[in-house]
C-alpha positions as CSV (number, residue, x, y, z in Angstrom):
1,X,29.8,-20.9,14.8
2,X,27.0,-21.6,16.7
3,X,26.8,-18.1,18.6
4,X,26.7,-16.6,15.4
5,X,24.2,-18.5,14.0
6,X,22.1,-18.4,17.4
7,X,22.6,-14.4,16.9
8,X,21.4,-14.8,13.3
9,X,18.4,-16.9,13.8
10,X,17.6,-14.5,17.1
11,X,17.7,-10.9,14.9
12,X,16.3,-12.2,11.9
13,X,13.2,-13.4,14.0
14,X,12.1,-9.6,14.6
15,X,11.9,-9.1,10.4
16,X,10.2,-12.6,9.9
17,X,7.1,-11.3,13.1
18,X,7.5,-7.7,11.8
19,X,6.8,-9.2,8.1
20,X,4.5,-11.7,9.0
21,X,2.0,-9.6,11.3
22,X,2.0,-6.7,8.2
23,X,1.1,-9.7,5.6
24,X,-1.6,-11.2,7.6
25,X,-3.2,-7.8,8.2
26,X,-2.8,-7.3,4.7
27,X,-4.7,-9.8,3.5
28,X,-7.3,-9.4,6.2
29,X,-8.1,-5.5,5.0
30,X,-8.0,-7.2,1.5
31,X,-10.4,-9.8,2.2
32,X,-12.7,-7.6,4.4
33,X,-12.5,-4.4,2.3
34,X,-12.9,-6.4,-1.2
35,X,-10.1,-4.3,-2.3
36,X,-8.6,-4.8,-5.6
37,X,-5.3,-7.4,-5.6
38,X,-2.4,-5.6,-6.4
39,X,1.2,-6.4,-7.1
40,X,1.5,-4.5,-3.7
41,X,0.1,-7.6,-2.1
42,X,2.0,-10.2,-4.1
43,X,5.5,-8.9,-3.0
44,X,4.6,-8.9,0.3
45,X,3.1,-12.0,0.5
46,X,6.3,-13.1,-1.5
47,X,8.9,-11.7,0.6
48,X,7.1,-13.1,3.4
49,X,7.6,-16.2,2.2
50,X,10.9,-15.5,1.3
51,X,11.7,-14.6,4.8
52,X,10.3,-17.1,6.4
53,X,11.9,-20.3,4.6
54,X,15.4,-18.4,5.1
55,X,14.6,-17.9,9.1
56,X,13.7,-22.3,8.7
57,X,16.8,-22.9,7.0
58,X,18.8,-20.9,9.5
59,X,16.9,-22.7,12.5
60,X,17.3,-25.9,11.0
61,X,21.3,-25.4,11.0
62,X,20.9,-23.9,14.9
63,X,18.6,-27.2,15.3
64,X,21.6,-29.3,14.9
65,X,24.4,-27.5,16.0
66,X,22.7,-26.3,19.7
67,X,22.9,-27.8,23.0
68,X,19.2,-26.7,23.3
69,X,18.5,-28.4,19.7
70,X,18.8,-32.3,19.0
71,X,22.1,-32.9,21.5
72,X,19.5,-32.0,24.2
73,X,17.6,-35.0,23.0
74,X,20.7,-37.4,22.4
75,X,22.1,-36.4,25.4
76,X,19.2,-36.3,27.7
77,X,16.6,-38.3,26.5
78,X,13.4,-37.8,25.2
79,X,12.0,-39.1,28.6
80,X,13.7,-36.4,30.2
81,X,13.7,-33.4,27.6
82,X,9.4,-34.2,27.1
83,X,9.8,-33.2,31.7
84,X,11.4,-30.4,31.1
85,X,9.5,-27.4,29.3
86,X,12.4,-25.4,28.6
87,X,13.9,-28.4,26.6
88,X,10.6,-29.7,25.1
89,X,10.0,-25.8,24.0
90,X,13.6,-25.7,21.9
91,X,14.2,-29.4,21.3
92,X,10.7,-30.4,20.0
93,X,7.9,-27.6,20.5
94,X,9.7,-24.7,18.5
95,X,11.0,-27.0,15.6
96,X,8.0,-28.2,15.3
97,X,5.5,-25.5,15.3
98,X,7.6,-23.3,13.2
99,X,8.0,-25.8,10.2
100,X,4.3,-25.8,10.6
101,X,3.4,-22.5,10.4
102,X,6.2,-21.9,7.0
103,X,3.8,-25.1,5.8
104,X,1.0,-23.1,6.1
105,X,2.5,-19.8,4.9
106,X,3.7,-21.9,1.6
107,X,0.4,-23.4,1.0
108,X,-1.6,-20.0,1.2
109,X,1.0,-18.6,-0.7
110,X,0.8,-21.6,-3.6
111,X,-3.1,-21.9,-3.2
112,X,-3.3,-17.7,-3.9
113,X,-1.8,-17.9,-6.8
114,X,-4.1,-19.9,-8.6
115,X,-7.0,-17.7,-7.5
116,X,-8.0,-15.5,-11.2
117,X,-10.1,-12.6,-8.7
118,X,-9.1,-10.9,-6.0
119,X,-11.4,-11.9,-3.2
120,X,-10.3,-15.8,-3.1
121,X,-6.8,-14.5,-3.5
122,X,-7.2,-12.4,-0.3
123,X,-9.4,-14.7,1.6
124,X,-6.9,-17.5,0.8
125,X,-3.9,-15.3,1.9
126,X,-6.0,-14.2,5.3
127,X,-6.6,-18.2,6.4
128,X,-3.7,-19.6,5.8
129,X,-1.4,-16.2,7.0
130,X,-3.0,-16.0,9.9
131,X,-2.9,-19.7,10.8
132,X,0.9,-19.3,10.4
133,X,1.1,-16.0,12.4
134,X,-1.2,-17.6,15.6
135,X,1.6,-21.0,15.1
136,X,4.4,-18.5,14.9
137,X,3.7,-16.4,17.8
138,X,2.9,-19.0,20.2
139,X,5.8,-20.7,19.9
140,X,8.6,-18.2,20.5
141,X,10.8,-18.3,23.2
142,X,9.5,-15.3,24.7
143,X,11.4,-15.5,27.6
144,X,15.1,-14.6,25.1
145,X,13.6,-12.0,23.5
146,X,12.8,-9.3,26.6
């Protein structure tokens, strides 16, 4: 179970950059242009949403079924997984980062919605989106994925 959930959460990660890298520039031509908001840029800021959450909820299972997730901290220690980078990076850093950035992705994406014009909508969508993009890409395990 755990391999194929590792090779879930692993795969699905290239949609959820791919999709979060196209919303965030989206919303920055948006805001920058002051083009018009269309239902264009609600679905993808939608299914970005979408795709995020499902990538959490996958980690979250992969949290506490891997040796690299919370085992690593019951059976190390946090003494000695905060030593060690490659365990702080899956057993703390990752988790942690990553529920931050679908935080920010959900609030830009609640906040947005409220917005009647399309300028706040898009400069609403740009903060938060890219916030969650910077938090996403700096915590992948770049190492796995080349």
């Amino acid at each position: 179970m755990y391999q194929t959930v590792q090779f879930i959460h692993s795969y699905w990660a290239y949609l959820v950059v791919v999709v979060a890298v196209l919303a965030t520039l989206n919303a920055l031509q948006g805001h920058f242009t002051k083009k018009e908001y269309s239902y264009k840029d609600f679905r993808l800021s939608l299914f970005t949403l979408i795709v995020m959450h499902l990538q959490l909820l996958i980690g979250l299972i992969l949290y506490f079924i891997s040796p690299l997730g919370i085992q690593s901290i019951i059976n190390n220690g946090m003494s000695a997984v905060m030593k060690d980078s490659m365990l702080r990076l899956y057993a703390v850093e990752h988790i942690t980062v990553m529920i931050l950035a679908v935080v920010f992705i959900t609030i830009g994406y609640s906040k947005h919605k409220k917005k009647r014009t399309s300028e706040p909508k898009f400069k609403t969508l740009s903060i938060f989106y890219t916030i969650a993009l910077t938090l996403l890409l700096s915590r992948i395990p770049w190492a796995q994925w080349f």
